[in-house]
Phi, psi and omega in degrees: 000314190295326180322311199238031166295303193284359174308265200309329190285321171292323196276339180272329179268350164306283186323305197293301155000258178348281194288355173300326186252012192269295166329308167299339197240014184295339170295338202252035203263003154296310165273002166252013140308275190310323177313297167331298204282339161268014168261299137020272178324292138346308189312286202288333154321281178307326143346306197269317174332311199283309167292353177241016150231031160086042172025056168274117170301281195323280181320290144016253178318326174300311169314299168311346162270341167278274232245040163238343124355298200258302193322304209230314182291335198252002172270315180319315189286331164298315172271029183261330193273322209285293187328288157338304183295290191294344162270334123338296153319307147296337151329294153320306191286328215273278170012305200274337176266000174274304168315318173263002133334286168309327183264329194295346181272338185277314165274009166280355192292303209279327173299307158232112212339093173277351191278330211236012187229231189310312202290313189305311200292335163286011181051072151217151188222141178327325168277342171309301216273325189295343213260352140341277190316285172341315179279324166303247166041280196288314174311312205283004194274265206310286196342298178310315208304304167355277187311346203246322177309306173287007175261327184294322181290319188267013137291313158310289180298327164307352186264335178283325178314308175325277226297315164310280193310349173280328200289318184294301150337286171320301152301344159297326196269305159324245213256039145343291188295339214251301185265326167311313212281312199273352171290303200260035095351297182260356193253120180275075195228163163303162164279328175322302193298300153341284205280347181277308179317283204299324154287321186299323165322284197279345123021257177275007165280332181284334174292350194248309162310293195295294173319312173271331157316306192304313198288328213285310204298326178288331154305317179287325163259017168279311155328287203309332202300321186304305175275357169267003145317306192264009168090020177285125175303145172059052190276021151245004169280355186277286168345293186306327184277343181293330213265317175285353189272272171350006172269306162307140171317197211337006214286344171327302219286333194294305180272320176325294235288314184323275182351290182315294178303339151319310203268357184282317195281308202301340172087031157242072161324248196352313169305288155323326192265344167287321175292344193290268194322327182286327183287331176299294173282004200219267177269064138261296148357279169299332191275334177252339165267324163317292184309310176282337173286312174313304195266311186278033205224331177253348167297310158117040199269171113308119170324289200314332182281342174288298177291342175262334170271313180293005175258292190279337159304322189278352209257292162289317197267325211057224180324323190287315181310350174272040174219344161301305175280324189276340147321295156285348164317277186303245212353287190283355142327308218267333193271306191293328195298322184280325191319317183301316182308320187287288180248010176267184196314190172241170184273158180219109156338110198287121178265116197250020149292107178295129160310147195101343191212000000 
């Protein structure tokens, strides 16, 4: 027993370690995500880099970060501006309807007399009604303001995050092989049972980005196509939105279906019910059959399963979680599966011949 005191003693500051430094990098547990799935991604791009420059790691890598750089950041950043731009605009206009509000209520004042006719005999007086208006006016004003001060904040933390995270990149992809041989070294598993985990991570990270990604982008521009078709303002920023909204299961419908009931009450039937249709039959469509063939057909997942890990992942994780759930989903396939291989039963053929017959 005193033998394997300092044992279990080692093994608690080891442990007690561990959460000490999980704890410590945990804010930043986004961006040494995203480092992973694109060093994942990546890998092999760097690779071929690296073999046609006399296998400089560093340069290698550096390169691979300029041109995943040119590949994703810097078209994001083009439609981050366009996106900008058109929501501007909207803005603007929402200004302008407020403001000719504000004169159509000022000339029904003077036609017909509200201060001294219908409105007087309800005890409401005309100034009453301006300093109303005057207040909406000003709340939806500081509201806007509000909202562009978090968006200016969340923008600065998106660039740090990017920049952490290219910076973290960079060394996954340089010495990846390295920090890999050595995770599973210290990890008290056969290598087989290793090397299973470890394709199956990646696996399913590239089936699970890549999948969803494809359906997200084809929703978006189907959407957009749609609503610019049918003459709705700012349609490729509605796209965009589509595109981030379709990472949730149904979430497309979250910009149509409003839209659709919008263009219904406006007395433009036709319209509306094309946009019905198109969100219903096309993408809703692409979104419950596509999506889970796309992600379960290289996960080795069942569509239900696909759908309950990306609900509860994105429900714990938030946006990250739709590559998080379908993740710990195979993870916990895959740890029951060797469990079954290891200590369960030997398999047997279910014999479903009845006696008697």
């Amino acid at each position: 027993m005193k033998k394997l005191v300092p044992q279990y003693f080692f093994l608690l500051l080891v442990v007690l370690v561990t959460l000490a430094f999980f704890r410590l990098i945990g804010a930043f547990f986004i961006s040494v995500f995203w480092a992973t799935i694109l060093a994942i991604l990546f890998t092999g791009r760097y690779e071929k880099i690296k073999s046609r420059i006399t296998n400089n790691p560093s340069l290698a890598s550096g390169l691979t970060l300029v041109y995943l750089f040119i590949l994703v950041v810097a078209p994001l950043t083009a439609v981050s501006v366009a996106v900008v731009s058109q929501a501007s605009a909207i803005v603007e206009t929402i200004n302008e309807e407020n403001i000719a509000i504000k004169d159509k209520v000022a000339n029904l004042q003077e036609q017909v007399a509200i201060e001294n006719n219908a409105f007087a005999k309800l005890g409401i007086s005309a100034q009453q009604i301006k300093d109303k208006i005057s207040e909406l006016y000003a709340n939806g004003t500081h509201a806007i303001a509000t909202y562009a001060i978090r968006l200016s904040q969340n923008v600065f933390g998106l660039l740090f995050s990017l920049v952490l995270t290219f910076y973290i990149l960079f060394f996954f992809l340089r010495d990846g092989k390295l920090l890999i041989n050595e995770l599973l070294w210290v990890f008290p598993m056969h290598d087989k049972e290793e090397r299973e985990l470890l394709s199956r991570f990646e696996s399913v990270a590239r089936a699970t980005v890549k999948g969803s990604l494809m359906v997200a982008f084809i929703q978006g521009v189907i959407g957009g196509l749609a609503f610019g078709v049918l003459g709705i303002h700012a349609a490729f920023l509605w796209g965009v939105l589509m595109i981030i909204a379709s990472l949730l299961p149904f979430g497309c419908a979250l910009v149509w279906a409003p839209w659709a009931i919008v263009l219904m009450l406006e007395g433009r039937i036709g319209q509306g019910v094309i946009l019905a249709v198109v969100g219903v039959g096309v993408i809703g469509v692409i979104d419950n059959f596509l999506r889970p063939r796309l992600v379960g057909k290289d996960t080795k997942l069942p569509d239900y399963l696909v759908l309950l890990s990306t609900l509860g992942g994105l429900a714990w994780f938030g946006i990250t979680g739709f590559v998080i759930g379908p993740m710990i989903a195979a993870l916990f396939v895959t740890f029951w599966q060797m469990m079954g291989k290891e200590y369960g039963n030997p398999r047997q053929e279910p014999n479903f011949k009845q006696e008697g017959r």
